[in-house]
C-alpha positions in Angstrom: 40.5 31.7 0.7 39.7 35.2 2.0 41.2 34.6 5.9 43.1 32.1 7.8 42.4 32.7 11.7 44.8 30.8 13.8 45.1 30.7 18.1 44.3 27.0 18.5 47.1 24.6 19.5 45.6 21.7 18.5 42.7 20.2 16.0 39.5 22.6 15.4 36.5 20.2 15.8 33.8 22.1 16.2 32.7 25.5 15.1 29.1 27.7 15.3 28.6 30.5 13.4 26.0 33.5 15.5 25.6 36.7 13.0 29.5 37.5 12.4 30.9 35.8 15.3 32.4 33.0 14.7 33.1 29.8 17.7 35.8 27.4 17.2 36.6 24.0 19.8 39.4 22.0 19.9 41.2 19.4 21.3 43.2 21.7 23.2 39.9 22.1 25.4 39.0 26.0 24.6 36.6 27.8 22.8 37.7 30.9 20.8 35.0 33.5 19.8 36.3 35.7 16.4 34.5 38.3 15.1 35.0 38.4 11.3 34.9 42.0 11.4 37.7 42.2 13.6 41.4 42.2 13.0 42.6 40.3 15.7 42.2 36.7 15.2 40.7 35.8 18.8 38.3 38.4 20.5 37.7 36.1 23.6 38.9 32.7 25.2 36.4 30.3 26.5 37.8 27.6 29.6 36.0 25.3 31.3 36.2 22.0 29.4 38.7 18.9 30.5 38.9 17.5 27.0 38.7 17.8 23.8 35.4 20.4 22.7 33.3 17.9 20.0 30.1 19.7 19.7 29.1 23.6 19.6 25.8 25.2 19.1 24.5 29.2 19.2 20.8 29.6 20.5 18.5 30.4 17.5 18.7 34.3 19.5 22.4 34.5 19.4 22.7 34.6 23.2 23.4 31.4 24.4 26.4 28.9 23.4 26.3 25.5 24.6 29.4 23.2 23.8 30.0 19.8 24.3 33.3 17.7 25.5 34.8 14.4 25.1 34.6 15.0 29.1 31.4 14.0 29.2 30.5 17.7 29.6 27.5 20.1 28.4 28.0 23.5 29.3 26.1 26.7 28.6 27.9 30.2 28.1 26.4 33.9 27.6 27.7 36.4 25.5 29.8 38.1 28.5 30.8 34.9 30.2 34.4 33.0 30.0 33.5 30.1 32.3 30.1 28.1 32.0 26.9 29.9 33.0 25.6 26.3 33.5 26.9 22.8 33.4 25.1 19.7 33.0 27.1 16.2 34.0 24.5 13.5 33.5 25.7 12.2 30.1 28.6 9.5 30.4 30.3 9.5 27.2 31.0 12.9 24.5 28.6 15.4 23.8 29.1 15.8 20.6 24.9 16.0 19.0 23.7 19.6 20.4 21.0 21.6 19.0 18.7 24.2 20.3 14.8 23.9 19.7 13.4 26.7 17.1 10.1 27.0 19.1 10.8 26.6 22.8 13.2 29.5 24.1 16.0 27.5 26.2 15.1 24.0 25.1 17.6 22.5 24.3 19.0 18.8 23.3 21.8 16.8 23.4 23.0 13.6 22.7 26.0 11.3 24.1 28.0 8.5 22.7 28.8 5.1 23.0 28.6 4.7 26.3 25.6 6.8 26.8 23.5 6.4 23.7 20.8 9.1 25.3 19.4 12.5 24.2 18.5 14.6 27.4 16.6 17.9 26.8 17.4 20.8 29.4 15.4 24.1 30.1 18.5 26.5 30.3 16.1 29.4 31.1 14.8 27.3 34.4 18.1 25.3 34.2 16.0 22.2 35.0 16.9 18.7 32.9 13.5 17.9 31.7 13.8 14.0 30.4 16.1 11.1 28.7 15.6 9.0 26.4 17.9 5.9 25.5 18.4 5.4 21.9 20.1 2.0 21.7 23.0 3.6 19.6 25.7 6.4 20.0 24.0 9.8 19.1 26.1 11.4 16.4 24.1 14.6 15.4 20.9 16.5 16.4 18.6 18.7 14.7 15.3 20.1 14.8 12.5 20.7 12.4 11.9 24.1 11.9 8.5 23.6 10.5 7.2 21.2 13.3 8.0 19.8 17.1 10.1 17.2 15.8 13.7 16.3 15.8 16.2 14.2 13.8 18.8 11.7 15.7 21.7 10.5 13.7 23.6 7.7 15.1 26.9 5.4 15.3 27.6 2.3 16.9 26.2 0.0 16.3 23.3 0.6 14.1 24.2 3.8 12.1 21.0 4.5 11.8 19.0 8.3 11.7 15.9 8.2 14.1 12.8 10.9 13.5 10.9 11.9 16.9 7.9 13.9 17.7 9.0 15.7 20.6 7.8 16.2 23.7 6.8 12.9 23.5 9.5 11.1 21.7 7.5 8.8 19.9 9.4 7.2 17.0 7.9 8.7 14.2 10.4 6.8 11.4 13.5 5.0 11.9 16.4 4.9 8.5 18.5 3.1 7.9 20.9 2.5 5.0 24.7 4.2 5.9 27.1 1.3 6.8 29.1 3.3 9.2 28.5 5.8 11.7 26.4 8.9 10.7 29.2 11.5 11.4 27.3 14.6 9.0 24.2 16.2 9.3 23.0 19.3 7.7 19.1 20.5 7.0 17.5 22.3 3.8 16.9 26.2 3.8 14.0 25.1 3.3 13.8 22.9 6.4 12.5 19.9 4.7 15.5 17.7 3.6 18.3 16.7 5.6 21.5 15.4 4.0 23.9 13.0 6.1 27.4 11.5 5.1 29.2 8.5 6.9 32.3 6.5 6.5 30.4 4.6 3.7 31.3 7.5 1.2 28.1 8.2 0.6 26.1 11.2 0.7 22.1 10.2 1.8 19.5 12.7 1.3 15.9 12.2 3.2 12.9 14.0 2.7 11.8 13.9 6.7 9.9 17.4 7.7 6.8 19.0 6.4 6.9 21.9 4.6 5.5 24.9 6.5 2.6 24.6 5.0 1.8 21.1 5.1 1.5 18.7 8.2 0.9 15.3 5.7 1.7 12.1 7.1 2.0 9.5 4.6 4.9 7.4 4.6 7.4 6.1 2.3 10.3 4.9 3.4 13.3 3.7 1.6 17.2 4.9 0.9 19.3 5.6 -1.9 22.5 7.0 -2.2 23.0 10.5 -3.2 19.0 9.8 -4.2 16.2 11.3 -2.3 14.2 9.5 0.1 10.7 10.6 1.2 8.9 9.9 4.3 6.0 12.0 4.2 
């Protein structure tokens, strides 16, 4: 362990790393911005949230941070800001899936939970909400190919399954299934092909899901194995 930064009452459930800032959100409804190359532990204080901050996200161009609260929130902040540049209220349950397209400046998604089960997409340069769509299932974790226009849904209740789109249209390119319980972990490859998810089940899944840069084949192949690889292309 090299530091331990403290400053938040309660538990840290989110954090987003932009260059060597770090962004922490907790149940104890504020965002704390640390700079690792600072002494202080805390280098700004973030309110706006009612609840408990769930989801957290840098823009791929460091200057935009958009969080998400079990207050049914989405807000946007700028590097200079302490209270919400924008705030979006459509989703009715936690934002806790965020994730900011790699091709589009400003696009960017989120999902909501149970009692939502939608991923909206907002233009936070035009600050317009551009469309919904309703996934059947709580929306656990986002992320976008960085290779393609398409994006990877992971989900809870009740299906726990993950969900490949082609976006803007949202056409269900594959849907997989396999985890037992909610799909609470998502992370992608360096390479941007894999993804990796973990659930409740205790296991770790790994799925082949984007084209490489280089390649935009098609063919599919779908099947799951625990801490096995599946391919879908």
């Amino acid at each position: 362990m090299t530091r331990t930064m403290e400053g938040h009452r309660l538990r840290v459930g989110a954090l987003s790393w932009s260059s060597s800032q770090l962004s922490s959100g907790s149940r104890d409804k504020s965002i704390l911005q640390r700079d690792i190359r600072a002494q202080e532990d805390c280098v700004s204080k973030l309110s706006g949230h009612k609840s408990e901050v769930c989801g957290l996200k840098w823009s791929p161009d460091s200057r935009e941070l958009a969080s998400g609260g079990n207050d049914n929130r989405l807000f946007v902040w700028n590097n200079h800001s302490t209270q919400p540049i924008l705030k979006y209220c459509e989703h009715t349950a936690a934002v806790k899936a965020i994730a900011w397209s790699p091709h589009l400046h400003g696009l960017l998604a989120s999902g909501g939970g149970t009692a939502d089960r939608c991923i909206r997409f907002w233009n936070t340069t035009t600050n317009t909400h551009l469309s919904c769509m309703d996934t059947g299932s709580q929306v656990c974790n986002l992320v976008w190919s960085k290779n393609a226009n398409e994006l990877v849904s992971t989900h809870g209740y009740s299906q726990n399954q993950i969900i490949l789109w082609r976006y803007p249209t949202m056409t269900k390119i594959a849907t997989l299934t396999g985890h037992t319980y909610r799909v609470l972990y998502l992370a992608i490859s360096p390479d941007g092909q894999m993804i990796v998810t973990g659930a409740g089940d205790e296991t770790l899944r790994f799925w082949n899901v984007f084209p490489s840069p280089k390649s935009q084949n098609t063919e599919s192949e779908i099947g799951a194995s625990s801490l096995g690889r599946t391919q879908i292309r």
